[in-house]
ChimeraX commands (.cxc) that place a marker at each C-alpha (Angstrom):
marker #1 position 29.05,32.86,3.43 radius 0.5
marker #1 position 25.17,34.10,3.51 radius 0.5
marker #1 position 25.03,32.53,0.33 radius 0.5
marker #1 position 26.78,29.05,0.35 radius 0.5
marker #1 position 24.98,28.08,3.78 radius 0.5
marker #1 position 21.05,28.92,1.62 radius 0.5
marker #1 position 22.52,26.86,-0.90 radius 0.5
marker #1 position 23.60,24.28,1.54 radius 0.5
marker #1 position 20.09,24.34,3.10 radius 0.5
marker #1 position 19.05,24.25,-0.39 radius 0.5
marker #1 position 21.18,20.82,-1.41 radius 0.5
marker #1 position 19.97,19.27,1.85 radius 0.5
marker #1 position 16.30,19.57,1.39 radius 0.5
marker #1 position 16.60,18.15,-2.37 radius 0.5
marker #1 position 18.32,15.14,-1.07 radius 0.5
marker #1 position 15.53,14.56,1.52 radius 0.5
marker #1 position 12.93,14.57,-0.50 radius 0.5
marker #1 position 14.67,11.77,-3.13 radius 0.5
marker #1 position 15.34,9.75,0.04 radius 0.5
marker #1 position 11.70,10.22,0.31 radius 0.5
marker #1 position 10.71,9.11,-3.33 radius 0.5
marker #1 position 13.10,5.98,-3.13 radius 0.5
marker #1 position 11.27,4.59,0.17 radius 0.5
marker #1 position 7.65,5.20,-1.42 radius 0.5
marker #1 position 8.67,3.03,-4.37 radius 0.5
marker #1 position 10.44,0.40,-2.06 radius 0.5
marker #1 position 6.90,0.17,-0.19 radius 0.5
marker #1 position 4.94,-0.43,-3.37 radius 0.5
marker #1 position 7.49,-3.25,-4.98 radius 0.5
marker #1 position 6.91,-4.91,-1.98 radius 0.5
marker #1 position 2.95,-4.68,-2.10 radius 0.5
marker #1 position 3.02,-5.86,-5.45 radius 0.5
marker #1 position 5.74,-8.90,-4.34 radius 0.5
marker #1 position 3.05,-9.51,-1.58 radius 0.5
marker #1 position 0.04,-9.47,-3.77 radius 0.5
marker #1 position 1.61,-11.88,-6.73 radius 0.5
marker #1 position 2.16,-14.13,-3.78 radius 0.5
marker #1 position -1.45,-14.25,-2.38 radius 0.5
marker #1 position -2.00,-14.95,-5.85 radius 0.5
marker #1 position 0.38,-18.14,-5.97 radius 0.5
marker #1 position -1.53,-19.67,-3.16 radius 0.5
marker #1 position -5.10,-19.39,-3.88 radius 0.5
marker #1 position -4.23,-21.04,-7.22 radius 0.5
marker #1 position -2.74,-24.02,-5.57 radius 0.5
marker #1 position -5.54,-23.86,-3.58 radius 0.5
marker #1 position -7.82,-24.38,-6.53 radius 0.5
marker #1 position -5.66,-26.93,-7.87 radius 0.5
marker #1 position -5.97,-29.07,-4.68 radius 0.5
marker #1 position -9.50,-28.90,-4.88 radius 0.5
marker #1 position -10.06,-29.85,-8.46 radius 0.5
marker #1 position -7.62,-32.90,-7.56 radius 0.5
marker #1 position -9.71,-34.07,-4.84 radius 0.5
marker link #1:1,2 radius 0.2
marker link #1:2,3 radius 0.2
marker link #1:3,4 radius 0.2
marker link #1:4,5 radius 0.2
marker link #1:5,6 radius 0.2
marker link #1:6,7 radius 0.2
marker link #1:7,8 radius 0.2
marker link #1:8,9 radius 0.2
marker link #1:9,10 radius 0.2
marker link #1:10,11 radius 0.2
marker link #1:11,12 radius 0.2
marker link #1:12,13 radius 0.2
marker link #1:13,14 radius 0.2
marker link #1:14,15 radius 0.2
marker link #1:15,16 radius 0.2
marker link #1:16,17 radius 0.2
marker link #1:17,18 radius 0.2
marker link #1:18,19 radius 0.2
marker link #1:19,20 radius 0.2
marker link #1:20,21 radius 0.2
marker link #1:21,22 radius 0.2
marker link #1:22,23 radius 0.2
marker link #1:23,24 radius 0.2
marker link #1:24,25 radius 0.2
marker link #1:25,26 radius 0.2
marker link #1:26,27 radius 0.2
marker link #1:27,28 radius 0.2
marker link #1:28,29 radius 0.2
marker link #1:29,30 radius 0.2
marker link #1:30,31 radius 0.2
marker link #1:31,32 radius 0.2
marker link #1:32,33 radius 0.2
marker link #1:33,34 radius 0.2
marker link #1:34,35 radius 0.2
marker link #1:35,36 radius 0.2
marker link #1:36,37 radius 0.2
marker link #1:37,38 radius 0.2
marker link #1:38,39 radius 0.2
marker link #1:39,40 radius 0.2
marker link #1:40,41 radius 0.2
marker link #1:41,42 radius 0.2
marker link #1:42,43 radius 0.2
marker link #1:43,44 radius 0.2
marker link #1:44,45 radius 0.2
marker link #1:45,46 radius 0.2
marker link #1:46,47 radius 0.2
marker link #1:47,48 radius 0.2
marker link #1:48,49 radius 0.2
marker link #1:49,50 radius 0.2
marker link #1:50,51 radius 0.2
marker link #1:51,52 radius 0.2
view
């Protein structure tokens, strides 16, 4: 019993720390999603201008 219940422990913390991992790289797909749209808009930006 000693045994299964470390292992358990064991299992648990290894799944914690993947849950971990996964939300860091949700976090930085959308940083990148938010910086390709600041992007976007300062080159309409610069396309208004030129037009004017």
């Amino acid at each position: 019993n000693a045994d299964q219940s470390t292992l358990q422990q064991i299992l648990q913390q290894q799944q914690q720390q993947q849950q971990q991992q996964q939300q860091q790289q949700q976090q930085q797909q959308q940083q990148q999603q938010q910086q390709q749209h600041q992007q976007q808009e300062y080159h309409q930006q610069q396309q208004q201008q030129q037009q004017q």
